[in-house]
N, C-alpha and C positions, 0 to 999 in steps of 0.2 A: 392590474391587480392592486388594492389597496394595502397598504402599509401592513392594518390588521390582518387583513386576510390571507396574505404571505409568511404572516407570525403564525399562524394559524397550520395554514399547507406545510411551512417547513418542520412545525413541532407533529404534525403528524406523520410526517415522513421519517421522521426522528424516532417517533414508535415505531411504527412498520418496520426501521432496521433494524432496530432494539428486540423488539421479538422477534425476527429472521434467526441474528446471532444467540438467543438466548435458547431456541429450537435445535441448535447445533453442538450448542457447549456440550454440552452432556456425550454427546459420541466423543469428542477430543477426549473428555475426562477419563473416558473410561476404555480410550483405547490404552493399549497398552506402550506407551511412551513418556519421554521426563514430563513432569511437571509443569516446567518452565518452558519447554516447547510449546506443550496446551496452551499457554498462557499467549504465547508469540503467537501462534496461528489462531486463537479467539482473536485477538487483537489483530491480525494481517486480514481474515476476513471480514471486519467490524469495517476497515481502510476501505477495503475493493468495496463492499456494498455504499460505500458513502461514496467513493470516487465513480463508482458506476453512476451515480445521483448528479454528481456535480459537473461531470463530462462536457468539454466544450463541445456540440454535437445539436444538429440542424433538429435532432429529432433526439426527445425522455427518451433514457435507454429502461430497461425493463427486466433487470437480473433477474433471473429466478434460483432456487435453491430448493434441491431434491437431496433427500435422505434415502440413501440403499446401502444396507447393512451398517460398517461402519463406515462406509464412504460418506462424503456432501457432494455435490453434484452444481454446481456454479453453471449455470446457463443461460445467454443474451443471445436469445437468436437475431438481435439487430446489430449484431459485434459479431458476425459468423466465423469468422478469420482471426479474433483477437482469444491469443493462448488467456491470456490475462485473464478475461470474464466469462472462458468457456473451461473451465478445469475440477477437475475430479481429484480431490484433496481429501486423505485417507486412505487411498485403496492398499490395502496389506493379503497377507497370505491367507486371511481369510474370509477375503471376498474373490478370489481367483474364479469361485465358480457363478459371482457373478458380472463377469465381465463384459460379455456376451448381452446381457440386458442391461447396461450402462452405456456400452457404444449404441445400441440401435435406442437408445431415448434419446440420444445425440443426433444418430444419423435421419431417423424422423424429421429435426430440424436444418439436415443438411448439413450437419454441423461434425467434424472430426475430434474429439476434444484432446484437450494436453493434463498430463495423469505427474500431479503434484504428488513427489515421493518425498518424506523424512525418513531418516534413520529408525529403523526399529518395526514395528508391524508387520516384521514379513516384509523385510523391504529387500533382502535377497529374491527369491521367490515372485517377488509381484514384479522387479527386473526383469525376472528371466522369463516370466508369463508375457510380459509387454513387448519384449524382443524377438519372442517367437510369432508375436501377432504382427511383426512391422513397427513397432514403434522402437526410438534410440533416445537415446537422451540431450537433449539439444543444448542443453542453459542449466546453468547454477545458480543457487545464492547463498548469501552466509548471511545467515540469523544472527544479530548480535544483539545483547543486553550492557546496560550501563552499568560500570563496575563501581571501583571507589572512585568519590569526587579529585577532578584532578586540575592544573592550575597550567590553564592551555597560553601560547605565546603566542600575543594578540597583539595585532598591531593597533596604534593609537587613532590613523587616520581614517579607519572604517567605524559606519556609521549603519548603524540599525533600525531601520525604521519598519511598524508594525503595518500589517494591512487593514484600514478600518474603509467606513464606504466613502468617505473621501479621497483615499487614493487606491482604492480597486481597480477601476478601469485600466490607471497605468501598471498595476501590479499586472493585469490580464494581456497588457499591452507586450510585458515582458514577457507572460509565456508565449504569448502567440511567435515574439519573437524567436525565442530559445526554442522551439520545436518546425518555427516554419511554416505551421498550419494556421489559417486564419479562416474563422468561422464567419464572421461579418459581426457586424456592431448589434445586430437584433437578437445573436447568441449569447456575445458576450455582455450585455446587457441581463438579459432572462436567469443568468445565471450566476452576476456578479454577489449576489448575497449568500451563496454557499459559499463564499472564501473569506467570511468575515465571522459566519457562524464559528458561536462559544465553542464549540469543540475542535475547532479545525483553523488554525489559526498560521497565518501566512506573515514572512517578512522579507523585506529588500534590502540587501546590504548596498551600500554607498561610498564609493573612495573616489576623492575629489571633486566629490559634487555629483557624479555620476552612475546611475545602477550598473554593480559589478555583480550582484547575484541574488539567489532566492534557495527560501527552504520554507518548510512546514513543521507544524507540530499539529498530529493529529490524538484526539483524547476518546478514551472509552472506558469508562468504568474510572478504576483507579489507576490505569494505565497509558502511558503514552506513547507516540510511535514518530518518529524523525523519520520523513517523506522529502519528493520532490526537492533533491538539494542540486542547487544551478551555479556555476560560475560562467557569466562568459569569456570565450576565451581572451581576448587583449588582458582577462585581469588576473588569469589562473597562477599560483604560485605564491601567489601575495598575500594570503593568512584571511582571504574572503570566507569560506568554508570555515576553519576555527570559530571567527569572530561569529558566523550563524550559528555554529555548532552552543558555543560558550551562551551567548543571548538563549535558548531554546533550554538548554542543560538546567539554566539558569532560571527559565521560569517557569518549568515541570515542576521545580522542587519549589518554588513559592506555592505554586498550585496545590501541594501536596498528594503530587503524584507517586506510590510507592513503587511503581516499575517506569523502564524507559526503553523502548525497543528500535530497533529497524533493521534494514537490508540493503546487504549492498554483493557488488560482484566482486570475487575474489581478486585479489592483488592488485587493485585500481588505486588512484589514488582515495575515491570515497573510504573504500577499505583501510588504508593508511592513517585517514586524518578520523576515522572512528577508532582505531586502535592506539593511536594520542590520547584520545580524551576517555580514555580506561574502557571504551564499549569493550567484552568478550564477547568469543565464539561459543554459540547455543548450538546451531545445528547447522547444516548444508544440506538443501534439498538437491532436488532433481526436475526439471523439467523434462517428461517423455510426450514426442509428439509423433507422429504418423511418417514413416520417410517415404 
């Protein structure tokens, strides 16, 4: 594919996500939850649709997104088993009756899906609906926003370097490493340009010459979101994570972004070295999946 023609394909894809999430806003808004949630789950599914795009993966993956009531309906029937890009985000006390026809649009593709709960909507209620049909809650996460700017203790000898298509390959060399999975060089190749694209932008942290870790900063609108954050372990402890953190914080706000978002799992160290650098807590969801 030529140069142009890849500018081309990815600025259309660009739309296509862009109206997906912009088909959705509107239920967040007006369900009955804070503000600043809305804002975090506009933004967490803006991430999944683009990440469902950029996926290291033999075969395009194919999200789709259904609207029933005020539920979104996230479904990859080439990801059948992945909670991830098969989840029902929304569902509150007043979609309980229709729950029944949101599983069998699932089971149609064979699919079980996992029923993303926030605080609020009926979120008692749609538990106790969910547990009497078999599902439990399996996974958490804590939604945090960036608070006041704060002045993180960074070590001198780590070194920041941005992902441009110069050193992608080796940036993809790293994930492949950090996850174990390796697609082959014709995958990572096909898809090396969605890790450099304007909105999604990747970096390697470096101590003593060596990649000690990696993180993300993904953009959507006026908002940003801190993803994919990696140390390996020989390097964990050593202020890698900060010094990402600080680089990222750092150039949201050159960017003129007025929000900063992400996720992590309670009392980890991710969680730890976000609440160093003033992130608060917005909300804790719920993973319910099928036992």
């Amino acid at each position: 594919m030529s140069g142009e023609s890849r500018k081309f394909r990815f600025r259309a894809v660009s739309y296509v996500l862009y109206q997906k999430v912009l088909e959705v806003t509107t239920l967040f808004k007006n369900r009955k939850i804070n503000i600043e949630t809305a804002a975090i789950q506009e933004a967490e599914l803006a991430l999944t649709l683009f990440n469902n795009q950029r996926a290291l993966s033999a075969e395009d993956k194919a999200i789709r997104l259904i609207s029933i009531g005020s539920c979104v309906l996230l479904m990859d029937p080439g990801s059948p088993e992945s909670i991830y890009y098969n989840r029902v985000k929304g569902f509150g006390s007043g979609d309980l009756d229709k729950l029944e026809q949101i599983l069998e649009i699932y089971r149609a593709e064979g699919i079980t899906p996992c029923f993303d709960l926030t605080p609020g909507a009926g979120h008692a209620e749609a538990a106790e609906t969910l547990a009497a049909q078999g599902f439990y809650c399996a996974d958490q996460l804590v939604f945090m926003a960036a608070g006041d700017k704060t002045e993180l203790n960074l070590p001198e000898d780590v070194e920041i370097r941005p992902v441009t298509m110069e050193n992608v390959m080796e940036f993809l060399a790293l994930v492949v490493r950090s996850t174990g999975n390796d697609p082959g060089t014709e995958v990572l190749e096909r898809k090396a340009a969605y890790f450099v694209r304007p909105e999604f932008r990747n970096y390697i942290a470096y101590l003593g010459g060596h990649a000690a870790g990696m993180g993300s900063l993904f953009m959507t609108g006026t908002a940003g979101y801190l993803a994919n954050d990696y140390t390996f372990p020989d390097y964990r402890q050593r202020g890698i994570q900060s010094a990402l953190l600080h680089r990222r914080i750092t150039e949201a706000a050159d960017l003129g972004l007025t929000a900063l978002y992400t996720d992590v799992e309670f009392g980890t160290p991710s969680h730890d070295n976000m609440q160093r650098a003033k992130f608060r807590t917005v909300y804790m969801n719920g993973f319910w999946v099928k036992a």
